[in-house]
N, C-alpha and C positions, 0 to 999 in steps of 0.2 A: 553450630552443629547443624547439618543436613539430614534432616528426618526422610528418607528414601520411603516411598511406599508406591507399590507395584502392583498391578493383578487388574478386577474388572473393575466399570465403570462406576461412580457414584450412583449410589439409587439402588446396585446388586447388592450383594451378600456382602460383608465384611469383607474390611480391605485388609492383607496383612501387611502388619509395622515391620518397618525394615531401618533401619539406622546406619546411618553412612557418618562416619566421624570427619570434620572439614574444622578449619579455622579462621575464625573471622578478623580484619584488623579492622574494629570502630564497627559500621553498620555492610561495610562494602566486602567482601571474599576475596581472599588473595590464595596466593600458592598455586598449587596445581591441580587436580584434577579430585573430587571425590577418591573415599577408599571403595572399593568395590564393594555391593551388596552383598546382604546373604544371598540371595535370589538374583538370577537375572533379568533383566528389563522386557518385560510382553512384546513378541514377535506379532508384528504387525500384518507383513509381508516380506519377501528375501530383500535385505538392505535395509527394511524400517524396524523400530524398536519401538515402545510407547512408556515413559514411566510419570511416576509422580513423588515429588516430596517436598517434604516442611523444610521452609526459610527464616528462620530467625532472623531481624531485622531491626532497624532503626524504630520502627513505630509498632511490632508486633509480627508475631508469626504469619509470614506467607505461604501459601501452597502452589509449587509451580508444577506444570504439565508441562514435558518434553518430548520430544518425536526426536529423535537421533535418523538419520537418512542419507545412507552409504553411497553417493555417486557413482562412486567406485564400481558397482555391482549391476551390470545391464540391465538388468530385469528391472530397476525403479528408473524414476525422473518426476520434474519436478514439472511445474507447470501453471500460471496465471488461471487461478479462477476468477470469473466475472459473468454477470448475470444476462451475457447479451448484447448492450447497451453502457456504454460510459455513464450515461445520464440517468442511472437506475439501480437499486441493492437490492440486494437478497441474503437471507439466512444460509449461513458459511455451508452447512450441512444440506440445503437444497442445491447449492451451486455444485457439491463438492456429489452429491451423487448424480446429477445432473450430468455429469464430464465423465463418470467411471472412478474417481479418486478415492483411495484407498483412506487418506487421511488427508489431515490441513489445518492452517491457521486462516484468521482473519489479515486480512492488510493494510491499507493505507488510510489517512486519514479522508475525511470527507465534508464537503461541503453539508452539515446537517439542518441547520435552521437559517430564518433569515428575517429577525425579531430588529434588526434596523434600519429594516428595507420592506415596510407593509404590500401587502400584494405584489409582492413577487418570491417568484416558487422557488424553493430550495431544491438543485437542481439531483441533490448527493453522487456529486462526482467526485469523485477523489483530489488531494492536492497536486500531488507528484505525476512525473512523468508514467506510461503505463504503456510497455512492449507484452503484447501477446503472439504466441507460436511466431517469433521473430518480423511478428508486425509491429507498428506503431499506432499505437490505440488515440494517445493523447499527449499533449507538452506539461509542462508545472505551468500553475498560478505565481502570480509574482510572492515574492516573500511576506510580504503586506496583507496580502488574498489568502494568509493558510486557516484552515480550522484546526486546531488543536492546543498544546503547548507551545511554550516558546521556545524556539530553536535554539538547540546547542549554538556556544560559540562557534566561528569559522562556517555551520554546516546552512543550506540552501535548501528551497522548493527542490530542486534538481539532482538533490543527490539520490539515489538507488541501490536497491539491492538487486542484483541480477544472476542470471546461470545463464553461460555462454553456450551457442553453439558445441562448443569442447567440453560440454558437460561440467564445468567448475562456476562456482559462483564467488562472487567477488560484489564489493564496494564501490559503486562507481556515480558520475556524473551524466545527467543527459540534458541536452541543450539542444533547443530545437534551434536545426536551421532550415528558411525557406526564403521565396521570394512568388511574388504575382506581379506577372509582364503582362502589362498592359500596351494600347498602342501609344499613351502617353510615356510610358519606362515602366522602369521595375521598382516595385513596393516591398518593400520587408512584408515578411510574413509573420507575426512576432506570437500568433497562439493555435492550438491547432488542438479543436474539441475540451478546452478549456471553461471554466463558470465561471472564471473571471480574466480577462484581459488586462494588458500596461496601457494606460496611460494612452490615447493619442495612436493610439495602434489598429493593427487588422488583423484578425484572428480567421481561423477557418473548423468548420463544423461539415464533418462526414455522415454517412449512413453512422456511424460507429457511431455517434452521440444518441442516438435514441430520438425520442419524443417531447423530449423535457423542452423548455422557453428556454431562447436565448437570451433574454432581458437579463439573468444575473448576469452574464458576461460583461455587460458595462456598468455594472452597478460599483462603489466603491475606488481607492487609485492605488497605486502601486505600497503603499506605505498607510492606509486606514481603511479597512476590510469595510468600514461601520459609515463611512461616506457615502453619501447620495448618491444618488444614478443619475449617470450623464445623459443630457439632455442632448447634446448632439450627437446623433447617430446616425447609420445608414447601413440597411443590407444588401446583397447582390447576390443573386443564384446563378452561378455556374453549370449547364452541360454541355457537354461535349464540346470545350474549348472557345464558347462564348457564354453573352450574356444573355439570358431567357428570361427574369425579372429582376426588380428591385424595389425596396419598399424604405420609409423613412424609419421603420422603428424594426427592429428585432422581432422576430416571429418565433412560431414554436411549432409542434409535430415534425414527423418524421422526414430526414434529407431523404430523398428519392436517392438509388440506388445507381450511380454512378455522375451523381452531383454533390455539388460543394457551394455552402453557400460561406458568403464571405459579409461579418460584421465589423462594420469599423465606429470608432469612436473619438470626439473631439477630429485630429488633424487625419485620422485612419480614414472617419467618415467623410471629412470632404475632400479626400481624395476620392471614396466610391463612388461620391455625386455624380465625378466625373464619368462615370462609365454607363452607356444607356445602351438600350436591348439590341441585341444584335451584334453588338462589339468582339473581338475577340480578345479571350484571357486565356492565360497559360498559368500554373497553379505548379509548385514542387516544394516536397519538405520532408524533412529525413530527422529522424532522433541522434544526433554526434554525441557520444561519449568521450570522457575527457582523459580517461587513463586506457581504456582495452582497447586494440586493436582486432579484437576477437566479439562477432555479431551476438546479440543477445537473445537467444529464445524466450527469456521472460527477466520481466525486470517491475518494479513498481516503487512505489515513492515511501517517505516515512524520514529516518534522520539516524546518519551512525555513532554509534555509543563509546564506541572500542575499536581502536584499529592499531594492528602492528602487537597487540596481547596487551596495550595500553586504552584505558578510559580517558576519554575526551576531552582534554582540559576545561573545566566549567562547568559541569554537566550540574543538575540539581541534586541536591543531596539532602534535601528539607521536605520536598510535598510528596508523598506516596500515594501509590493510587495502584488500583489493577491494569497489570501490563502486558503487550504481547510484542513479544523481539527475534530474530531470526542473528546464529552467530554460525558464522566459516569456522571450520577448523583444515588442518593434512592439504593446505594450498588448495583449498577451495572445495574438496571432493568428500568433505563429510557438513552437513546441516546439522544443526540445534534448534529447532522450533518450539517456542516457550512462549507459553501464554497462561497467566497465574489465573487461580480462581475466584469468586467471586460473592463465594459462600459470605453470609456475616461474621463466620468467626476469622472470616482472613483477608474480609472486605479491603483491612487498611495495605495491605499491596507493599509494592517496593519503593524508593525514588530511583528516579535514573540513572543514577550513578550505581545503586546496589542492584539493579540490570545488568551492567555492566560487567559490575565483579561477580553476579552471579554465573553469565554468561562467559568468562574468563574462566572460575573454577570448573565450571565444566569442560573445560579444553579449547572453547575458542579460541580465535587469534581476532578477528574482523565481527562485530558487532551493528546492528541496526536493528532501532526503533522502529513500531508498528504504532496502530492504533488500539488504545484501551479503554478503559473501563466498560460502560455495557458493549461495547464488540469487542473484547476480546473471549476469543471462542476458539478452542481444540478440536477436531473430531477424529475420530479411526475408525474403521469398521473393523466386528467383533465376528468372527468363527460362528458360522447361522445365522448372523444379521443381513435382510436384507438389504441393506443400508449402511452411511455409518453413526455414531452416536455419537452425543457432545460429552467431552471428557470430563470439562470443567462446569461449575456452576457460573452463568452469567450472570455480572451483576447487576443485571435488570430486570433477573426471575425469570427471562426468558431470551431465545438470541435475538440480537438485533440485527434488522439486513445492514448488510454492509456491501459495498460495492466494489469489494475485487477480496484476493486472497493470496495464499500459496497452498497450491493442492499437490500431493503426494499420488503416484502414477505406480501402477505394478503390472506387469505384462506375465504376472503367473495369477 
């Protein structure tokens, strides 16, 4: 049973109880869609909705927060929140009034601590690839390099949830491709504003990374997040189509604003050796998607749960925890933004799987995992607020910054 409950935020007046009858098979949601409430879902904005209800579950009752958001309807859109800087978080609700955004979820996972790698800084960059107003922010960590769970079967650092140019959002893959021409050849480009690098590689770090050290980028290898830092390394600063320095170890503050500095590591690094000041380098790289042929206005990383109206074969169906997931439904041109709360009486959350079929009963067809427990975080703004509010209770008693998001856009 779907316990529906609607109206103002936690903390205001009494919320009324609303009961939507559903059916569960085991711990996961099958069938189709809720029955419709007594009440309808709190109007956000034209095209957004805002509701809330109880999840009966595997390990105890959940309360999920949902934002419904009509593509269909000119007047919204959708849009990458981010605090600035790749190499840097913020509370969902600073970023999201910060931009103008009506409402939002938190996003992807992040680089948080870095307890097997003494002195050196946790840079909190996110794992996944990260396209903003159809730029390219940054590439995935190798799959080895992620903070979070462990990944569904079949799924990747690379995979994404994204909203095209054509205003539809979809499921998809982004794989960086680049290369650096030197006058010795051309070099794979193989990371690009990344906190961790492959292996033997050369990554590159724009204004867009912020301030943060680039030491974690060679710390750990493709396949043990918790391994050492490579001792062989090399950096190179790029303007304006040469070389202007180099140093033996990774450095840290801000890329100057129309440079690129280039770290490499193990066979990356001594190829940078070779390049000394004055030389010329030429520098390209593009985020390729592996199913759209339609450009991405925003896209960011995490893992999909549910695709085709089917959950994922594999997926976890044992550990529950507070969750935040974003599902397609009507071929891309309606959102579901769900992120449970965090209260103690509903601490114990969903598994993955009962994500899934939660996000199925609600009419999804295309499902993706976010980042949870203390960042996951709701907001909307409320009729008089100047701002907007957090819907849910974090499970950390408070929001935690987080480094990127999906913000909700209204042009009335």
């Amino acid at each position: 049973m779907l316990r529906r409950r609607t109206g103002v935020p936690w903390g205001g007046p009494v919320l009324t109880a609303l009961t939507a009858l559903g059916v569960f098979a085991g711990a996961v949601l099958t069938g189709t869609a809720p029955a419709a409430a007594a009440q309808p879902a709190v109007p956000v904005a034209p095209g957004v909705t805002y509701e809330e209800f109880d999840v009966p579950a595997s390990h105890g009752t959940a309360h999920a927060h949902v934002l419904t958001v009509d593509l269909r309807d000119p007047r919204v859109r959708v849009g990458l929140l981010h605090p600035g800087a790749v190499a840097a978080r913020s509370p969902l609700s600073r970023m999201a009034d910060a931009r103008g955004a009506v409402a939002g979820v938190n996003g992807d996972f992040f680089n948080i601590g870095e307890v097997q790698h003494p002195g050196v800084e946790a840079t909190g960059a996110s794992v996944g690839p990260a396209v903003v107003d159809g730029r390219a922010l940054k590439g995935a960590v190798p799959d080895g390099q992620r903070f979070g769970p462990p990944l569904p079967p079949g799924t990747t650092t690379e995979d994404v949830f994204g909203v095209g140019v054509d205003r539809r959002a979809r499921l998809d893959r982004l794989a960086l491709h680049g290369w650096i021409r030197t006058p010795m050849g051309r070099l794979p480009l193989r990371g690009l504003n990344q906190y961790a690098l492959p292996v033997g590689s050369v990554g590159a770090f724009t204004e867009a990374w912020g301030s943060a050290s680039r030491v974690r980028a060679t710390c750990g290898t493709d396949t043990d997040r918790a391994a050492p830092c490579s001792t062989d390394t090399h950096e190179v600063t790029v303007r304006q189509g040469e070389v202007v320095a180099t140093a033996a170890t990774p450095g840290g503050g801000s890329v100057a604003p129309g440079s690129t500095v280039l770290v490499g590591r193990e066979e990356g690094a001594r190829e940078l050796r070779r390049l000394a000041v004055g030389e010329p380098v030429r520098i390209r790289h593009r985020l390729v998607p592996a199913a759209s042929r339609i450009p991405y206005r925003l896209a960011l990383g995490g893992h999909p749960v549910l695709a085709g109206g089917r959950p994922l074969p594999g997926l976890d169906d044992t550990t529950s925890a507070v969750r935040t997931a974003v599902g397609t439904a009507d071929g891309g041109r309606r959102l579901l933004l769900l992120a449970l709360d965090g209260a103690p009486r509903y601490r114990t959350g969903l598994t993955v799987a009962e994500v899934a079929g939660t996000l199925r009963r609600l009419g999804a067809v295309d499902g993706f995992g976010l980042d949870g427990g203390g960042s996951s975080t709701l907001v909307t703004r409320v009729p008089g607020a100047s701002g907007v509010l957090v819907r849910n209770h974090p499970s950390g008693g408070a929001e935690r910054p987080v480094p990127n998001g999906i913000g909700v856009y209204s042009s009335v």
